[in-house]
N, C-alpha and C positions, 0 to 999 in steps of 0.2 A: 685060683686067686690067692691060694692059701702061701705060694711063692713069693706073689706080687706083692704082698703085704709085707712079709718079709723081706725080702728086699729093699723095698722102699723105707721099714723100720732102721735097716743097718746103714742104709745112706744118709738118715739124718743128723745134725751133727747136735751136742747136747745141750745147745743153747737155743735151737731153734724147737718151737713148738708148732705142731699141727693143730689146727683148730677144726677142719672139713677134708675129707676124703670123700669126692663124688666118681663114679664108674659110668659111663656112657658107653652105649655100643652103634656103631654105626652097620646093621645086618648087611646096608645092600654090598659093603665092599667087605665084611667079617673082618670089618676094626674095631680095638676096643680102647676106649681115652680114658685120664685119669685126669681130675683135677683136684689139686691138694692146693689147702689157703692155709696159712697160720702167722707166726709172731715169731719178729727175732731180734735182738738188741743193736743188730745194722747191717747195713745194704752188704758189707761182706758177707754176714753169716748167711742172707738169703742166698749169694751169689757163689758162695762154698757150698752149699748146699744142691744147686740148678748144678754145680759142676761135680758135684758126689754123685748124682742121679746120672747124668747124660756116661758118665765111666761106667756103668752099669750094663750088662747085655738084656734087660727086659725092659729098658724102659727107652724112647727114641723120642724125635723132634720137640724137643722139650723147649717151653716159652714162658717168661715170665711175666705175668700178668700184674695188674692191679697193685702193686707197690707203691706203699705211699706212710711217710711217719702217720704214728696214729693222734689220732685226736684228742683223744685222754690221756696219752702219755707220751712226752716226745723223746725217750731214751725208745723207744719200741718201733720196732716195723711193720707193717701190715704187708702178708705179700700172698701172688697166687700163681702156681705153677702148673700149664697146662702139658701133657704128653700124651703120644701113644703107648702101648703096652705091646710088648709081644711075649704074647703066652705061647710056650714052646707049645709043640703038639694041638695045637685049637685050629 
């Protein structure tokens, strides 16, 4: 995991903030998901950021979830992006 982490730290771009990083595994097929949610000042930096991830070789089928301006601040974005992980050797 100690990859996946990194990896996912170098694909973020400096404007965009993580706010949750969840790991899910699915044993019966030995899949393993990521869901990251955070903050970014707009729909491109989210959208730079799902296309920083998806150039990536450990991270696949990548979805962007739950985006929407946020409620207390309307320069900000709420977003969430769902992917598989392939961890080499697992």
């Amino acid at each position: 995991w100690s990859r996946v982490m990194a990896e996912l730290q170098a694909r973020v771009p400096r404007n965009v903030t993580l706010t949750l990083i969840k790991s899910t595994e699915n044993a019966k097929e030995g899949k393993f998901f990521l869901r990251v949610e955070g903050v970014a000042p707009s729909m491109r930096s989210v959208v730079d950021l799902m296309q920083r991830v998806q150039a990536s070789p450990v991270f696949r089928d990548i979805s962007i979830i739950d985006t929407k301006r946020s409620e207390t601040n309307s320069r900000v974005f709420t977003f969430g992006l769902d992917m598989q992980v392939l961890i080499m050797g697992a």
